[in-house]
ROSE-4610 file (N, C-alpha, C; in Angstrom, 1 decimal, always signed):
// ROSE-4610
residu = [X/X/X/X/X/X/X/X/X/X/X/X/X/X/X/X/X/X/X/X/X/X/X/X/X/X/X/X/X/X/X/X/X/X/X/X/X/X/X/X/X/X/X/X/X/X/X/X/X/X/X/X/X/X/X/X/X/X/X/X/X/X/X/X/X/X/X/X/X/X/X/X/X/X/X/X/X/X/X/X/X/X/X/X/X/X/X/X/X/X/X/X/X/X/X/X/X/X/X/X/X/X/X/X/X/X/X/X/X/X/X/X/X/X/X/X/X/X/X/X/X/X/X/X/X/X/X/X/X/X/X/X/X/X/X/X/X/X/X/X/X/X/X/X/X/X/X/X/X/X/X/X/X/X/X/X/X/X/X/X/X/X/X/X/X/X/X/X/X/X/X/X/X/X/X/X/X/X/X/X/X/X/X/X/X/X/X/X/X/X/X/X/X/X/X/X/X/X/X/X/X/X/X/X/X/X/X/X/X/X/X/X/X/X/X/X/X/X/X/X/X/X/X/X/X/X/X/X/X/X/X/X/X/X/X/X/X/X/X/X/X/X/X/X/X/X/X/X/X/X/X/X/X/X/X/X/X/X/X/X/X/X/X/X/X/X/X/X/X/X/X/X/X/X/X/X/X/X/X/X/X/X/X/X/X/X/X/X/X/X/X/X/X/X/X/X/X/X/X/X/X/X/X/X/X/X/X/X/X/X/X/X/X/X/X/X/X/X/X/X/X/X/X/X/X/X/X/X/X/X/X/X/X/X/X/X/X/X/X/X/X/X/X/X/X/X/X/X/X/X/X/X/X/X/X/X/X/X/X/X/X/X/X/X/X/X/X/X/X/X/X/X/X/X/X/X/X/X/X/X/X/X/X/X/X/X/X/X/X/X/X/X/X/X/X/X/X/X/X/X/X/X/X/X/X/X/X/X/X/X/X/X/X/X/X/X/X/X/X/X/X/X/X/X/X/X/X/X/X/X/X/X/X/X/X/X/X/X/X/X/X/X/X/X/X/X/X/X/X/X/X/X/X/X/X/X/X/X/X/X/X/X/X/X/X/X/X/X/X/X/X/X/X/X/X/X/X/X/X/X/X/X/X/X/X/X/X/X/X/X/X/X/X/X/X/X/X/X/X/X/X/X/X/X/X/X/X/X/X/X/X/X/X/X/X/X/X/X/X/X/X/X/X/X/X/X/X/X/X/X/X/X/X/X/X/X/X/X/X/X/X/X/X/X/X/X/X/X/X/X/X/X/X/X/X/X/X/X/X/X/X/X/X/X/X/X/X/X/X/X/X/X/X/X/X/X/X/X/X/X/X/X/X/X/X/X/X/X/X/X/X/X/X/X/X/X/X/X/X/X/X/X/X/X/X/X/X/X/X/X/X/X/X/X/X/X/X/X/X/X/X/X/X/X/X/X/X/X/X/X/X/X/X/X/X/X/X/X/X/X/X/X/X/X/X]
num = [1/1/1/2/2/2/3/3/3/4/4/4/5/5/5/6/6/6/7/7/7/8/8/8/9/9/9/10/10/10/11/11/11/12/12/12/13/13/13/14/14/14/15/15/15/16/16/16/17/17/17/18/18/18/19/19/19/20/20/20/21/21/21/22/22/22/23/23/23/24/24/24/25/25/25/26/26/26/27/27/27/28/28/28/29/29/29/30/30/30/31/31/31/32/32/32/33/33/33/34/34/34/35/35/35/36/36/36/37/37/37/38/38/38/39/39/39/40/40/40/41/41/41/42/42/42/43/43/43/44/44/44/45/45/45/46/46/46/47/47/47/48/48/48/49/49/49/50/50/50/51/51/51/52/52/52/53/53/53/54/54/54/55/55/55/56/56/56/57/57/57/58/58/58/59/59/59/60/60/60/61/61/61/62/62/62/63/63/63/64/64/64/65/65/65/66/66/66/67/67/67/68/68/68/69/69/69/70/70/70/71/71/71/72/72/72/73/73/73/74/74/74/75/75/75/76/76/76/77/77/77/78/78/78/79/79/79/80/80/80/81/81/81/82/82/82/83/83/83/84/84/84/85/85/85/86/86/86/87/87/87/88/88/88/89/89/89/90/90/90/91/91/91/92/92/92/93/93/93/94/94/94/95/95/95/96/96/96/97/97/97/98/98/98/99/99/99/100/100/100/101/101/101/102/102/102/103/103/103/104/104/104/105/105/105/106/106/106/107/107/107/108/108/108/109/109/109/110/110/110/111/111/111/112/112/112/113/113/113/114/114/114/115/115/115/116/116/116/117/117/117/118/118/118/119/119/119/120/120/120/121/121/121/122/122/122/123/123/123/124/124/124/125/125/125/126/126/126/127/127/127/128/128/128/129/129/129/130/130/130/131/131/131/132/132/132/133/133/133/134/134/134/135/135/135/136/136/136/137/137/137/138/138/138/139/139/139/140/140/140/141/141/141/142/142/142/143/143/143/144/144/144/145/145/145/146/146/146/147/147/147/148/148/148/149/149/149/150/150/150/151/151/151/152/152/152/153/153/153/154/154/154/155/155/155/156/156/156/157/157/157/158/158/158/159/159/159/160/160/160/161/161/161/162/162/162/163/163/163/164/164/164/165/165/165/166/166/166/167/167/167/168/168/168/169/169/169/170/170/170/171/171/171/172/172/172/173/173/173/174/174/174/175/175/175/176/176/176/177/177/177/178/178/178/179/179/179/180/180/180/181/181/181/182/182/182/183/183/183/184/184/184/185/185/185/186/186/186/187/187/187/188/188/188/189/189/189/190/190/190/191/191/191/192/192/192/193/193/193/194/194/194/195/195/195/196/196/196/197/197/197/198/198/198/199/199/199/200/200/200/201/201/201/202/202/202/203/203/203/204/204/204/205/205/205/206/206/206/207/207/207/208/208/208/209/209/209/210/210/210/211/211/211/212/212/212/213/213/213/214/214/214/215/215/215]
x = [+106.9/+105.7/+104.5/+103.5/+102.5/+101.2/+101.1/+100.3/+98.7/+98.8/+97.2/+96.9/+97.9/+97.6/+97.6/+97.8/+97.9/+96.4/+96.8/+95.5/+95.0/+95.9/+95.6/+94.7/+93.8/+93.3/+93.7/+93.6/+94.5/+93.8/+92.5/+91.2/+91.9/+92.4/+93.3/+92.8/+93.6/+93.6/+94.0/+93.4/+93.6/+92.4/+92.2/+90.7/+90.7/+89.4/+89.5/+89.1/+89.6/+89.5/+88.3/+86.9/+86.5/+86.9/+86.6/+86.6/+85.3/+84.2/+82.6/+82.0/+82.9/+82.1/+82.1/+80.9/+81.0/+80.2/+81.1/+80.8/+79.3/+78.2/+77.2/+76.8/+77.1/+76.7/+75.8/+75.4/+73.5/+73.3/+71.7/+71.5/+71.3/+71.8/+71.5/+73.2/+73.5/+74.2/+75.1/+75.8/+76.8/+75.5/+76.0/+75.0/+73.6/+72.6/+71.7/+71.6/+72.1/+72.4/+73.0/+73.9/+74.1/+73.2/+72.4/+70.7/+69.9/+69.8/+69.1/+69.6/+70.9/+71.0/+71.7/+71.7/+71.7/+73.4/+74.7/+75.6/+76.6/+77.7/+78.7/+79.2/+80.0/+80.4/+81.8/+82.2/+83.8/+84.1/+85.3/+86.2/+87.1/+86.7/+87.6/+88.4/+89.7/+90.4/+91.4/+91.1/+91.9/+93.0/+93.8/+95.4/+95.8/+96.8/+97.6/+98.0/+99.0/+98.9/+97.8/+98.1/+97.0/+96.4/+95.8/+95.3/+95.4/+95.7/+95.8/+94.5/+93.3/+92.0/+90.9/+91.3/+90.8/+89.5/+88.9/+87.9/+86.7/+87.1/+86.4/+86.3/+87.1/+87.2/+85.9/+86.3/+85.4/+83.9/+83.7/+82.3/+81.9/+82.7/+81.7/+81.8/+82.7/+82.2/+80.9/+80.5/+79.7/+78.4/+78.2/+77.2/+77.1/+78.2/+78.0/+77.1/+78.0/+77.2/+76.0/+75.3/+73.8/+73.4/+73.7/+72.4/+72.7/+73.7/+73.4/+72.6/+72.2/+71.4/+72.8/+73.7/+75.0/+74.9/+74.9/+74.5/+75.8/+76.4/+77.4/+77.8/+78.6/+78.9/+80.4/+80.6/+82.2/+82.9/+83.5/+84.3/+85.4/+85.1/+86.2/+87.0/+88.2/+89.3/+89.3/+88.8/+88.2/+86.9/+86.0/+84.9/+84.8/+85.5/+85.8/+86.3/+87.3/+87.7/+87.2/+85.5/+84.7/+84.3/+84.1/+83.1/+83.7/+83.6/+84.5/+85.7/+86.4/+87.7/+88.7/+87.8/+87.9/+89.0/+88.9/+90.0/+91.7/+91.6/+92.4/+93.7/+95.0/+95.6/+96.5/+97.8/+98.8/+99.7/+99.7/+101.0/+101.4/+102.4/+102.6/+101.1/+101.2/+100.6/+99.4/+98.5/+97.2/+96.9/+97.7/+97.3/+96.9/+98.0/+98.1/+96.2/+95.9/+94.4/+93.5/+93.6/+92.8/+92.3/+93.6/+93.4/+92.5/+93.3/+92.5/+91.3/+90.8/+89.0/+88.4/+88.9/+88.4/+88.5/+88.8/+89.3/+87.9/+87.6/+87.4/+86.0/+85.2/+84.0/+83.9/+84.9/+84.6/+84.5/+84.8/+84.7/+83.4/+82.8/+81.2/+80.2/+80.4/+79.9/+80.3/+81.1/+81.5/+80.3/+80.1/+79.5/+78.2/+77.8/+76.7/+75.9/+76.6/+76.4/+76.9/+77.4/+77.9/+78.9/+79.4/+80.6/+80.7/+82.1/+82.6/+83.4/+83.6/+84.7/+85.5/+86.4/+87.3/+88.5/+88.5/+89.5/+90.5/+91.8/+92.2/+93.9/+94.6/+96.2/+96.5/+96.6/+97.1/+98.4/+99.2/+100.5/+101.5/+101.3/+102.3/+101.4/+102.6/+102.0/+102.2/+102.9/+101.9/+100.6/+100.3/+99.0/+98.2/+98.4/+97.5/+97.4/+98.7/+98.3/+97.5/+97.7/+97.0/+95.7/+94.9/+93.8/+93.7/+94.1/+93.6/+93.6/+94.2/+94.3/+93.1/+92.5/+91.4/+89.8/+90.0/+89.1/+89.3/+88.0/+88.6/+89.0/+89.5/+90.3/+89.2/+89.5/+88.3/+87.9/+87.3/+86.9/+87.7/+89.2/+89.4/+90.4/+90.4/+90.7/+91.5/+93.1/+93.7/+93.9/+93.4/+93.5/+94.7/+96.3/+96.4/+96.0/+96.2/+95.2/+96.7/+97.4/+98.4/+98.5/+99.3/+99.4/+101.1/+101.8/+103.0/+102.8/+104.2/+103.8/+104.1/+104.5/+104.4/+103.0/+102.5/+100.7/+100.3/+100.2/+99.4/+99.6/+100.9/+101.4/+100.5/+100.8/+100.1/+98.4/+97.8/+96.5/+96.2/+96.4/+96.5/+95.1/+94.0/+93.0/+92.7/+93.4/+93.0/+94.3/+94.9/+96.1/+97.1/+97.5/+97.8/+99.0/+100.0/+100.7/+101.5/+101.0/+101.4/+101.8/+100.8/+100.8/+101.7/+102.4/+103.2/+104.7/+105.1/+106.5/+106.2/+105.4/+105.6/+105.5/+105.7/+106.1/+104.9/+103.4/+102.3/+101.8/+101.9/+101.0/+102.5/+102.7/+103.9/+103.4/+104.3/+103.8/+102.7/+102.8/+102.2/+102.8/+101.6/+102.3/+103.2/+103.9/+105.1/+105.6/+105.5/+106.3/+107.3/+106.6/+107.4/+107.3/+106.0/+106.2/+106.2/+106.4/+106.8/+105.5/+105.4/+104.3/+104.9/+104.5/+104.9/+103.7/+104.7/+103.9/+103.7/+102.2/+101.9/+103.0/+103.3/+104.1/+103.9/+102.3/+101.6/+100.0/+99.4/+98.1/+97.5/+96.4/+95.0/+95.2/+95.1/+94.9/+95.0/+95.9/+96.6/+95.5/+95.3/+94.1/+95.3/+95.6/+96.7/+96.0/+95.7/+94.6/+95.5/+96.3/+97.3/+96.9/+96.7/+96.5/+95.6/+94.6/+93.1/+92.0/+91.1/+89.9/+89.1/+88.4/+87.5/+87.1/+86.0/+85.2/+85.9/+86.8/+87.8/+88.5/+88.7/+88.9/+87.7/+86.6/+85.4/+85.2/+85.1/+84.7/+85.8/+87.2/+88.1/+88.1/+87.8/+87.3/+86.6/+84.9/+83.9/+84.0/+85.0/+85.1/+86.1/+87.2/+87.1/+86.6/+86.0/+85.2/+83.7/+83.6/+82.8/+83.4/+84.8/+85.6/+85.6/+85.6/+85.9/+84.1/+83.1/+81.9/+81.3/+81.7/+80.7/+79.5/+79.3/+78.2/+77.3/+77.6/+77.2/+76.9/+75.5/+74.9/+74.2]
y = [+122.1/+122.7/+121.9/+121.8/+120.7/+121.5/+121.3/+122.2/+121.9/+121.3/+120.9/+122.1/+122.9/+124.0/+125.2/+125.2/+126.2/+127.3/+128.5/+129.7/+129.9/+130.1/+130.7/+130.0/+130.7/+130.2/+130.0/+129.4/+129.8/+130.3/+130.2/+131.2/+132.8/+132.9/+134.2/+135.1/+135.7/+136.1/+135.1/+135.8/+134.7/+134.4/+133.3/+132.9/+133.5/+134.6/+135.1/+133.9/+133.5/+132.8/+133.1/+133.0/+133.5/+132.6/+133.0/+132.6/+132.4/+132.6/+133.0/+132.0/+130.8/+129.2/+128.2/+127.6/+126.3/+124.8/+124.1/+122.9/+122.1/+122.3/+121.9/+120.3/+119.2/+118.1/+117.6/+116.2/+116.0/+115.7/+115.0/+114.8/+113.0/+112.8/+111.4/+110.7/+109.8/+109.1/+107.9/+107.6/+107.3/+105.7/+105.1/+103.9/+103.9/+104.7/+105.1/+104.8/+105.5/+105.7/+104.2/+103.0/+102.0/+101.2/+101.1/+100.5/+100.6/+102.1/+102.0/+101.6/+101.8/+101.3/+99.5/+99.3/+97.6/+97.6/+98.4/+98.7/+99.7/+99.1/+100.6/+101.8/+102.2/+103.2/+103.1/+103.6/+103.5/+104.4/+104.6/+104.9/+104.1/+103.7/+103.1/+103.6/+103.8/+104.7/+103.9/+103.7/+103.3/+103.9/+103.3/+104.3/+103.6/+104.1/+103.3/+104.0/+103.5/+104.1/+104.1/+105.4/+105.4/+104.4/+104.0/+102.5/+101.6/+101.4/+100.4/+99.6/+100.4/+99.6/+100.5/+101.3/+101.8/+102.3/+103.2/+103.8/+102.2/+101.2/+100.3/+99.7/+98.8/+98.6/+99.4/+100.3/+101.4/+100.7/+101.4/+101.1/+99.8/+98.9/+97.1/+97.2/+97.7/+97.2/+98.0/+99.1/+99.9/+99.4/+98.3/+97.4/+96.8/+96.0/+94.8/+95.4/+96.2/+96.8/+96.7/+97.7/+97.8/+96.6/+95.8/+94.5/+94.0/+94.4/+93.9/+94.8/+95.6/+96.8/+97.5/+97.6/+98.8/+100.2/+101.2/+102.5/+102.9/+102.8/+102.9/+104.0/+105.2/+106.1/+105.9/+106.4/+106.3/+107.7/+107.8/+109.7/+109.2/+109.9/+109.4/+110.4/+110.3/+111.2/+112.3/+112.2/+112.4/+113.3/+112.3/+113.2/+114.4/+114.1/+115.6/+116.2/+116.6/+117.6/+118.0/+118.1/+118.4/+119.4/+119.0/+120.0/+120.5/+120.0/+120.5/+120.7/+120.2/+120.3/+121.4/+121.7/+122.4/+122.9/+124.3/+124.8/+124.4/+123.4/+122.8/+122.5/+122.2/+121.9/+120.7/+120.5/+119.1/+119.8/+120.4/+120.8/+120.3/+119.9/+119.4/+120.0/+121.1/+122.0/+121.6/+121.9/+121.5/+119.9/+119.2/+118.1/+117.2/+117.9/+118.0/+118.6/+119.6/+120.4/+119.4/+119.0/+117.9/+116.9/+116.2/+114.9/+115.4/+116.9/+117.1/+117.4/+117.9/+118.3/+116.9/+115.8/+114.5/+114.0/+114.0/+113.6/+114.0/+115.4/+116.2/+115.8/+115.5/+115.2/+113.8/+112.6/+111.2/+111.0/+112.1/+112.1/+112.2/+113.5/+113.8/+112.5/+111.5/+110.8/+109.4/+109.6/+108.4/+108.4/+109.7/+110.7/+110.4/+110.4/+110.2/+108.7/+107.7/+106.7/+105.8/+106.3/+105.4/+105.0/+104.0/+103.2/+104.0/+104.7/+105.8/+105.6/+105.1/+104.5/+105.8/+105.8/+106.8/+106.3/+106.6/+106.1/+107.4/+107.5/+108.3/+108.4/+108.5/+108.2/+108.5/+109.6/+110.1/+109.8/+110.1/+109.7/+109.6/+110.4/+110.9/+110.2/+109.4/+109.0/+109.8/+111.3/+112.2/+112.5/+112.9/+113.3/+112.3/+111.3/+109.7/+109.7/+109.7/+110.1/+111.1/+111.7/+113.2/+113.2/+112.4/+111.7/+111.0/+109.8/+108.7/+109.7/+110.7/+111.2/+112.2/+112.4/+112.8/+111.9/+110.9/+109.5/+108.8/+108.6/+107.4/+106.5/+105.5/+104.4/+103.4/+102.8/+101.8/+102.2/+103.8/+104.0/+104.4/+104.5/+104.6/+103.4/+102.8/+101.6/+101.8/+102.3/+102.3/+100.8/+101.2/+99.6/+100.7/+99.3/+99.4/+98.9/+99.7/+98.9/+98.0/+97.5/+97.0/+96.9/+97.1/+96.8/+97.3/+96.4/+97.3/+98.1/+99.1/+100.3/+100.1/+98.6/+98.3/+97.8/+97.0/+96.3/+98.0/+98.7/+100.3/+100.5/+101.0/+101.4/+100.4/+99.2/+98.5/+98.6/+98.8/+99.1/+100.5/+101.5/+102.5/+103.6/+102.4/+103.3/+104.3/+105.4/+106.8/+107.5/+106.3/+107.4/+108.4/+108.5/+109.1/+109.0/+107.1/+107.5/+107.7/+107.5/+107.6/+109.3/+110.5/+111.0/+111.7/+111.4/+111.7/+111.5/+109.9/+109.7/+110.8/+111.1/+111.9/+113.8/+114.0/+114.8/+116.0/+115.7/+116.0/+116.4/+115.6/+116.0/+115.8/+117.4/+117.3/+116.7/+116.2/+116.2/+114.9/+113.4/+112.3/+111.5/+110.6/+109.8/+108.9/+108.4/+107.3/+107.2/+108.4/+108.9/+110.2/+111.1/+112.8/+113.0/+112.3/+112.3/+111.1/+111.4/+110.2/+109.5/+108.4/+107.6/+107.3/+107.7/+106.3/+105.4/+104.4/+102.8/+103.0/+102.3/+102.6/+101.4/+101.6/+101.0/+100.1/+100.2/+99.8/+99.6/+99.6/+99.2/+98.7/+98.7/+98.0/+96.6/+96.6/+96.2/+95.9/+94.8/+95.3/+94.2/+95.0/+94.3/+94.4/+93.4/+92.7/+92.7/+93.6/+94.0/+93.1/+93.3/+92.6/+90.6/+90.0/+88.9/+88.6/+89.4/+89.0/+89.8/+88.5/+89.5/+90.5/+91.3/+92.4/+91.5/+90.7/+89.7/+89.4/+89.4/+88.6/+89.8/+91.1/+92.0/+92.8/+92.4/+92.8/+92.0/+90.6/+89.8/+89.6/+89.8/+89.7/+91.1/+92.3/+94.1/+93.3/+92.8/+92.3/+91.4/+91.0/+89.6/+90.4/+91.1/+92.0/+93.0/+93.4/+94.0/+93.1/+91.8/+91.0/+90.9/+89.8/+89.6/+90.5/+91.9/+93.1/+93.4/+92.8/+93.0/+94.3/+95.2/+96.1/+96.0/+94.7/+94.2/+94.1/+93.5/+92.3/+93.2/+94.2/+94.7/+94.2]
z = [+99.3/+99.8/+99.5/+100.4/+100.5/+99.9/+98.1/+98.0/+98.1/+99.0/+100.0/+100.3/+101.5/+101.8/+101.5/+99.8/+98.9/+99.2/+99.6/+99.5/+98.2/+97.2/+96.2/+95.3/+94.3/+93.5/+91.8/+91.3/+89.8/+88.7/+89.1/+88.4/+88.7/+89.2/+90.1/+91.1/+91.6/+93.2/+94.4/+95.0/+96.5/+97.2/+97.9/+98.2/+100.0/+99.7/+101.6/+102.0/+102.6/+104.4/+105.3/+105.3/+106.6/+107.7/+108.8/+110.2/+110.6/+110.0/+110.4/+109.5/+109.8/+109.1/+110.4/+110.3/+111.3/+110.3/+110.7/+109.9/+110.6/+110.1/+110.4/+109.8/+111.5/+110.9/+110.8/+110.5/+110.0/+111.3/+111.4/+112.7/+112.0/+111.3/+111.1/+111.0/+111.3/+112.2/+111.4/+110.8/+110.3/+110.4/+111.1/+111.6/+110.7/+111.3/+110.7/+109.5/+109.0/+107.5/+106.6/+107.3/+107.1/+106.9/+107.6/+108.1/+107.0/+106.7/+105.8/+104.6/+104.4/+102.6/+102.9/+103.9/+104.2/+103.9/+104.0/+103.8/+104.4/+104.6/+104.8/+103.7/+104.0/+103.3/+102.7/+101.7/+101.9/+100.7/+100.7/+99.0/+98.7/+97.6/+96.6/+95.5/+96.0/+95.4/+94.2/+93.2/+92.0/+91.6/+91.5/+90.9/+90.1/+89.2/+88.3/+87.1/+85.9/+84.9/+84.2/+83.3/+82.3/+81.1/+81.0/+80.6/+81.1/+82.6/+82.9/+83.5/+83.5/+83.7/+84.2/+85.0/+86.3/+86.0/+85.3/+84.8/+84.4/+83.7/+83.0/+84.6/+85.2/+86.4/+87.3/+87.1/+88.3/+87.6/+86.7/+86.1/+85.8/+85.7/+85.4/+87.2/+88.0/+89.4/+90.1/+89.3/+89.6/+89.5/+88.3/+87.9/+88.9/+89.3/+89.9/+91.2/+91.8/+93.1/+93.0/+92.2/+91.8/+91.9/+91.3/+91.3/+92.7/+93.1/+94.7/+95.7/+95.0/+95.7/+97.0/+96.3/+96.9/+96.4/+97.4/+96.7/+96.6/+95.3/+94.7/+93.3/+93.1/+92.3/+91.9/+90.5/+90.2/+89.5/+90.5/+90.4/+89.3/+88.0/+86.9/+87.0/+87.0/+86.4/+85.2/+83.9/+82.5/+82.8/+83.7/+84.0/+85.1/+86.1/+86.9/+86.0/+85.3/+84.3/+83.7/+83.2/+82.6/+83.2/+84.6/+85.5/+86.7/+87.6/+89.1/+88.8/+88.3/+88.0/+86.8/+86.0/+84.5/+84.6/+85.4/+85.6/+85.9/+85.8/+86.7/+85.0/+85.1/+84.1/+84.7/+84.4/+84.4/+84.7/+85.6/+86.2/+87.5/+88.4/+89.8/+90.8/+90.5/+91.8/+91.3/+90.0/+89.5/+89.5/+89.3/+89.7/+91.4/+91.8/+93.7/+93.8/+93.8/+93.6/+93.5/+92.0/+91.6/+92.1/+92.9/+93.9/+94.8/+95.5/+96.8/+96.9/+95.5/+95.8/+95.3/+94.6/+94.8/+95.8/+96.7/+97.8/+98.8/+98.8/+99.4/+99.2/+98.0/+97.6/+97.7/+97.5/+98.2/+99.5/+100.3/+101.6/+102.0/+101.4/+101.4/+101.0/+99.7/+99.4/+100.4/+101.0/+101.8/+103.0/+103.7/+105.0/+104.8/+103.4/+102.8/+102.7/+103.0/+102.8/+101.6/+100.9/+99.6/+99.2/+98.7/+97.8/+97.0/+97.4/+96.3/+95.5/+94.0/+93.3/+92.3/+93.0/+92.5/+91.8/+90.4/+89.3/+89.1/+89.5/+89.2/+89.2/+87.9/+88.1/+89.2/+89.7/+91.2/+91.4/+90.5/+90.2/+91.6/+92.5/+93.6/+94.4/+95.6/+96.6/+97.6/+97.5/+99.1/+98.8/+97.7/+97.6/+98.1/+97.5/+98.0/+99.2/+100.1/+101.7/+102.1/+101.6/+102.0/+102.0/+101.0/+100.7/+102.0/+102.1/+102.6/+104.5/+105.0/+105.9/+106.0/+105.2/+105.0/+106.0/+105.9/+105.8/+107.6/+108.3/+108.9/+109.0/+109.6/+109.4/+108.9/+107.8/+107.2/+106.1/+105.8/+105.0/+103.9/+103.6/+102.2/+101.9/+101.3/+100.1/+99.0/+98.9/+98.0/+97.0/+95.9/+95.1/+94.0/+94.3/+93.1/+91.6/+90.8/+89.3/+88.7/+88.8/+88.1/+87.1/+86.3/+84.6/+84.3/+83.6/+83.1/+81.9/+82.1/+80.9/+79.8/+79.5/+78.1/+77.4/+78.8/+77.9/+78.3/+79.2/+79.1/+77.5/+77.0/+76.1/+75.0/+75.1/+74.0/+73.4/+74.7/+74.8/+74.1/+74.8/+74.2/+73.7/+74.4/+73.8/+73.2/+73.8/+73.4/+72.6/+72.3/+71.8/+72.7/+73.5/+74.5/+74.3/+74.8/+74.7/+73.4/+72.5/+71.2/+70.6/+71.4/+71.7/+72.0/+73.4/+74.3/+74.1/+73.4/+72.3/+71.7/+70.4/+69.7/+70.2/+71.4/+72.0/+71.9/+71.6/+71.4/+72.7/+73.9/+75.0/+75.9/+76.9/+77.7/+79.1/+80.0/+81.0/+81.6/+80.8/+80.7/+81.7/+82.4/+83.8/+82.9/+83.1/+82.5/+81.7/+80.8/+79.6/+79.9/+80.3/+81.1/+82.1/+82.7/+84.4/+85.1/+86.2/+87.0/+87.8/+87.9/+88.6/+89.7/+90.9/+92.0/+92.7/+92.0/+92.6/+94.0/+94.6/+95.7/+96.5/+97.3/+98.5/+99.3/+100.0/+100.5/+100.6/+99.0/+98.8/+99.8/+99.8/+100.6/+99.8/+98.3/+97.6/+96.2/+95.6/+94.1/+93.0/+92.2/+90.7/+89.9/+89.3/+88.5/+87.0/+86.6/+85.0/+83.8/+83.7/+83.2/+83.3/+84.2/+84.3/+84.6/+85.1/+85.6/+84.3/+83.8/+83.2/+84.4/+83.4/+83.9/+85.4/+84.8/+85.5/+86.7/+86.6/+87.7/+88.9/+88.2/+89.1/+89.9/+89.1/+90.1/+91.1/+90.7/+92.1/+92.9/+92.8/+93.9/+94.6/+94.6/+94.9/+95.5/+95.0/+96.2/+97.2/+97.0/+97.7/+98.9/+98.5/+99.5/+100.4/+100.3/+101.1/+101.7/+101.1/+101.6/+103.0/+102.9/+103.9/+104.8/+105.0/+105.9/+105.8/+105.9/+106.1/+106.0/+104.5/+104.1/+103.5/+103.5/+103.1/+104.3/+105.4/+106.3/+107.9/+107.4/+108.5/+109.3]
């Protein structure tokens, strides 16, 4: 079951449905809107194991943008769980959720005019689709973050998977749950072999090439 199209809420009950909504769009103009911030739009959607860069990644590229005057925001994984997301837990179905209302809100920020950098395991690649189906053609950018799960593991920042061996946290991408490697990336950051530095300017250098820059 494709829990995209899940009704229910897990706060509980079930969410009514009206029929007595119409999606009201701006009167300003995709174009428009490029013009003015001297820029396209897109999402940049980070995946990968946990540790494997994505969050750091998101944020030194978030810099870089700025000094290029890119109106540019980074949707963290860690930080939606704080707030939009709270509710939400590590289960198949709650995590499916999770993707979708990130998804759902890079879309808005895409509509909006901005470089949306979204860091997020996103372990399953239907979800990922289901995302990127969301988006017109152009605007969403799956990057894989590359890293094997032994330098993740070695890294380790937060303790996680140390964690996770010791049978502390259930339900961990590449310890109790399963990751699937994307198939067919936009684009793979090799964190493992490239410094920080180096995965930012090959991201820009990307999208230079495909002229999100070049209004």
């Amino acid at each position: 079951m494709n829990v995209f199209h899940n009704k229910e809420a897990k706060s509980g009950g079930s969410l009514t449905k009206s029929d007595n909504i119409t999606w009201h769009a701006s009167v300003l103009t995709r174009q428009e809107r490029y013009r003015r911030n001297g820029h396209k739009s897109c999402a940049l959607w980070m995946t990968g194991l946990p540790a494997s860069g994505k969050s750091t990644l998101a944020f030194e590229l978030e810099k870089e943008l700025c000094k290029m005057k890119v109106a540019a925001y980074v949707l963290d994984g860690d930080n939606i769980r704080h707030g939009l997301n709270r509710d939400l837990g590590f289960s198949d179905k709650d995590r499916a959720e999770n993707i979708r209302r990130v998804g759902e809100v890079s879309k808005l920020f895409v509509d909006a005019g901005l470089i949306v950098l979204a860091a997020f395991i996103s372990p399953s690649e239907e979800d990922r689709k289901a995302v990127r189906r969301l988006f017109a053609s152009g605007d969403f950018i799956e990057i894989y973050v590359k890293c094997s799960l032994s330098e993740c593991e070695r890294r380790d920042p937060k303790g996680l998977y140390r964690k996770a061996k010791a049978g502390e946290i259930a339900m961990f991408t590449g310890i109790s749950a399963p990751y699937d490697i994307p198939k067919e990336p936009d684009l793979t950051v090799d964190t493992e072999r490239l410094t920080v530095e180096e995965s930012v300017a090959l991201i820009i250098r990307y999208l230079t090439d495909r002229h999100y820059f070049a209004i």
